[in-house]
Every structure is written in structure tokens, then in C-alpha cells.
N, C-alpha and C positions, 0 to 999 in steps of 0.2 A: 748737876750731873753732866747738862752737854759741853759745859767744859772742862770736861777731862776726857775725854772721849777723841782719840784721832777723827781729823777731818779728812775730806777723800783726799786731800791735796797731796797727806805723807803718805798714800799708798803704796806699796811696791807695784812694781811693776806688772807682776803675777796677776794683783788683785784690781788692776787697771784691765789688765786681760778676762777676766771675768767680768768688769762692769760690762767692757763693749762686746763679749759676745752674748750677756744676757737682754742689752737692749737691744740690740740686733734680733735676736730672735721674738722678743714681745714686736718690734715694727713688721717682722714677716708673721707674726700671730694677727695684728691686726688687719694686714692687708688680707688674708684669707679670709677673717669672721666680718667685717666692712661688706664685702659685696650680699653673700648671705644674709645678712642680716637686713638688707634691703630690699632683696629678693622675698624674703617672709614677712617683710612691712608691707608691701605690695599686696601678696597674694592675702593678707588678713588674717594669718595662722601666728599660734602659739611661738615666739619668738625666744629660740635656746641663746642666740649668740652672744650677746651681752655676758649671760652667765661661764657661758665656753671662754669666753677670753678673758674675763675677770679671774676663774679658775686657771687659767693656763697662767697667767700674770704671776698669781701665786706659785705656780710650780715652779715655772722658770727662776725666780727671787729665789729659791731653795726650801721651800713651805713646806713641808705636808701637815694638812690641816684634816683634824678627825673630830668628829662630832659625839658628844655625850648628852646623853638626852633627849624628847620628842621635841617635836616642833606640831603644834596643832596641823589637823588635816585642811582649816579651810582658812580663810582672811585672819592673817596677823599683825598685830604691830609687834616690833621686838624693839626693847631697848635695853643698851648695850653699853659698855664701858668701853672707851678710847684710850688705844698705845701707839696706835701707828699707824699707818696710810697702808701696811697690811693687813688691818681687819678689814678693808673693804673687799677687796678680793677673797679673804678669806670667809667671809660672811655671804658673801654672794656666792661662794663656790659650792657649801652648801644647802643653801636656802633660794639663792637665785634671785634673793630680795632688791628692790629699788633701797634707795636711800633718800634722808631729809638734810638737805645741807643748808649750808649758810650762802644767801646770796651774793658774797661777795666773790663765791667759784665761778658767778654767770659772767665774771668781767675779764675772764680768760677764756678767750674763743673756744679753742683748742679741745681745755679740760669742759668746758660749757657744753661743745658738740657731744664728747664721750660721756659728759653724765646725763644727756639727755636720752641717749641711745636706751640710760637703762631705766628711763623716765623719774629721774631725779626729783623731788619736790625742792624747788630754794624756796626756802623759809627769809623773809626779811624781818629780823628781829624788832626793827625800830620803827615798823608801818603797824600798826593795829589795822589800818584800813584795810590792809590786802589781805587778812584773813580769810574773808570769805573765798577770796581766789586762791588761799592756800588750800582750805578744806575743800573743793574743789578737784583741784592738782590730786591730794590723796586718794581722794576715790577713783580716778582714773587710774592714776597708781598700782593700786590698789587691784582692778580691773584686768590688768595688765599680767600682775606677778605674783598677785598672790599675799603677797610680804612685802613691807615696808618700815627701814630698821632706823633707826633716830639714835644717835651718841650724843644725850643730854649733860655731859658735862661743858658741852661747846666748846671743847679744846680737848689734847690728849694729856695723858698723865704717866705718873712713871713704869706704870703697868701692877707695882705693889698695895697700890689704893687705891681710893676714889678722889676726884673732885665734887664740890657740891652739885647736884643735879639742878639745871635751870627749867624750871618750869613752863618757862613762858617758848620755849623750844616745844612743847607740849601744846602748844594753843589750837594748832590747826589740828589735830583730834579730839577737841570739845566743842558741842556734844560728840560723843562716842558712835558712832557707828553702828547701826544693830549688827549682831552675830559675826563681832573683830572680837579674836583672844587678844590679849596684851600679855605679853610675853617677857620675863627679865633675860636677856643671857651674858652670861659670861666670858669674855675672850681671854685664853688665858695662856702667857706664853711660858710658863713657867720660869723656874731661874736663870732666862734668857730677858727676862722682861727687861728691865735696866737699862741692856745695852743695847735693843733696837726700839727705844720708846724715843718720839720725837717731843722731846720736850727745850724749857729754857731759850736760849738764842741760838741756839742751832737753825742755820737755814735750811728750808725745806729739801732742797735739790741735795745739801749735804746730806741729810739725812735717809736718803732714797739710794743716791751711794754708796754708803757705807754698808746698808743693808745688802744690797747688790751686787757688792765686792766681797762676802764672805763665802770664806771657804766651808765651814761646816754648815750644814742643814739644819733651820731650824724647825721647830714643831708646833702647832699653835692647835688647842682645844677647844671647840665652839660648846659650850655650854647651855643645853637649853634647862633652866629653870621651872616651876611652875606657873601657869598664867597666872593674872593676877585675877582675885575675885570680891566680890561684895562689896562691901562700903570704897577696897582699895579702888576702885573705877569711880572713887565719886566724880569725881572733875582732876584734873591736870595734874592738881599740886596732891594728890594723895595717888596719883599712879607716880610721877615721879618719886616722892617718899618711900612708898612700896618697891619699886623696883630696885634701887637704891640698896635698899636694907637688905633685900634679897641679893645682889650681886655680892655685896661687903660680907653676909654669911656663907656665900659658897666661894668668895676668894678667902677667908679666914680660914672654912677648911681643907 
């Protein structure tokens, strides 16, 4: 799919005028929520900014993003199906959740300092050792936000299906936590999916472009599911399954 898809290279010109005055305005979004956001790490309080600018992020890209369904009232895990590096803003603009990513984002300063802001967990797939410092990391997480969302297919997909869900992405929430819903949701961008999913050899920075430079507005639906219950919590690999199956029946209908 990502190759046939324009690169920013053949953009018009128009649409080169759009990329730079939307990043222009997320750098003067962040230079505003950066001081704040330090000023409430300080004083010990409830910290909105992360979610303020994650949401503005989405705005500014052309998002409006609406939510269908609850979200438990107290500690959740939510896991999510991956299309784009707009479900993070979009998922944090309603929910305000932290995210689990892959530690290989902690080897770019830059995005390392901005995912830490929203207390990020990196997950190292290939250490069994640092588990305990991942489960850890979550309850502080946890602590922090409230919500804490995991895209277990460990990559994005074309936004019309699933990839397999990796379990062991699941490791640093076994055991389970007392009184954590686990949550499936669905991000759904309807028949826009296709064409801003980052998939295939598309580079990243291409991909963020493209998206950046359009002219229509798209829409993106956060879907909260039912938690999961009973035996589905037994361990890892049966909230993975569960979730899973629940995401693929409410994107089939």
C-alpha cells in the first residue's frame, strides 16, 4: 500500500504551505505547555499538559477525534489496535493515558524527553530481566494517569484489520494488578484508514507529512469496548486473545 501512495516530495506547493504552518504551530503549542508542565511537576499536582498538547497535536494535524463508549472510572489498562502515530494523541486526548512502547524510542533524545513528560513505560522486548523494572515503571504510570494504553500488535497495520497480538508486550502486567479494568479499544478511522496508516517502507517522517499536508479533515473514533472479565485475565496470553477478538468484532461491525 505505501507504495503507491504520494511521498511529501511531489507535494504541491499549497500542501507544503500547510505542512509548515502546522508544524509551526505544534512548536509554539509546545513552547507554551513545556513551562507549565514543569511548574505542576514542582508544585506535586495533577498534571493536564501532556494531555493539552497531545490533544492540540491532534487538532492541529486536522483530527477531530470523538469517543464512543465508557472508559472505566478508575485504574486501566487499554489495549488498542495500531494505524498511526495519530492514535497517540488521539488516545491521550481522550483518556490522557500514558503509553508502553518499545525501547528502541529511548534512543532518540528528543522523542525519549516528550515520552517521558507523559510517563511513557519502554518495554525491552528481548530483556526478561528488566521486567520487574518494567512492572514497576507501570504502577508509577499508573499513579500518575490513571490509564495506561499498549498497541500489542508491535507495529501499525493497514487500519482494515488486525496483526497478530504479541503477548509478551503484555509481560509487565502479569501478575495483574488488583482493581486494573483491562480494557479493548478500538481506533477507527473509518474509510480514511488506508490512506494515513503508516505501514510497508514508508518512512516515518514521510508518513507524518503526508498526513500533515492534507487538506480535508479527518475523523478518528476512540472506541471503548467492554473490559475484559474472568478467566479472559488469566495471564498475558488469554487478555491478549480476548482483546484481540473483541477489537476484530467491533471493527467487523
Amino acid at each position: 500500500m505505501a507504495a503507491t501512495l504520494a511521498m511529501p516530495r511531489s507535494l504541491s506547493l499549497r500542501a507544503w504551505a500547510r505542512v509548515a504552518a502546522r508544524i509551526a504551530a505544534m512548536a509554539v503549542l509546545l513552547l507554551i505547555c513545556v513551562p507549565f508542565y514543569y511548574i505542576y511537576r514542582l508544585l506535586g499536582i495533577a498534571n493536564p499538559w501532556p494531555r493539552i498538547f497531545l490533544g492540540g497535536v491532534a487538532a492541529i494535524a486536522g483530527v477531530a477525534v470523538k469517543a464512543k463508549g465508557h472508559k472505566p472510572a478508575g485504574p486501566v489498562f487499554l489495549i488498542a489496535n495500531h494505524v498511526s502515530w495519530l492514535d497517540i494523541p488521539a488516545l491521550s486526548h481522550i483518556t490522557g493515558t500514558a503509553f508502553v512502547g518499545h525501547d528502541g524510542l529511548a534512543s532518540m533524545p528528543l522523542l525519549k524527553w516528550l515520552c517521558a513528560m507523559n510517563d511513557t513505560v519502554f518495554v525491552a522486548r528481548h530483556d526478561r530481566a528488566s521486567v520487574a523494572d518494567q512492572v514497576e515503571q507501570v504502577r508509577a504510570a499508573l499513579a500518575d494517569t490513571r490509564a495506561l494504553a499498549i498497541f500489542p500488535e508491535g507495529t501499525t497495520s493497514d487500519g482494515t484489520g488486525l496483526l497478530p497480538f504479541k503477548s509478551s508486550l503484555l509481560s509487565a502486567f502479569e501478575p495483574l494488578p488488583e482493581a486494573i479494568a483491562v480494557q479493548p479499544v478500538l481506533l477507527n478511522y473509518g474509510p480514511e484508514a488506508a490512506q494515513i496508516a503508516w505501514i510497508g517502507v514508508e518512512h516515518g517522517l514521510d508518513n507524518f507529512l503526508r498526513i500533515v499536508a492534507r487538506r480535508r479533515p479527518l475523523q478518528v473514533t476512540v472506541e471503548f469496548l467492554p473490559p475484559l472479565a474472568g478467566e479472559q485475565l488469566a495471564n498475558r496470553k488469554t487478555m491478549a486473545q480476548a482483546a484481540r477478538e473483541a477489537i476484530l468484532r467491533a471493527l467487523a461491525g
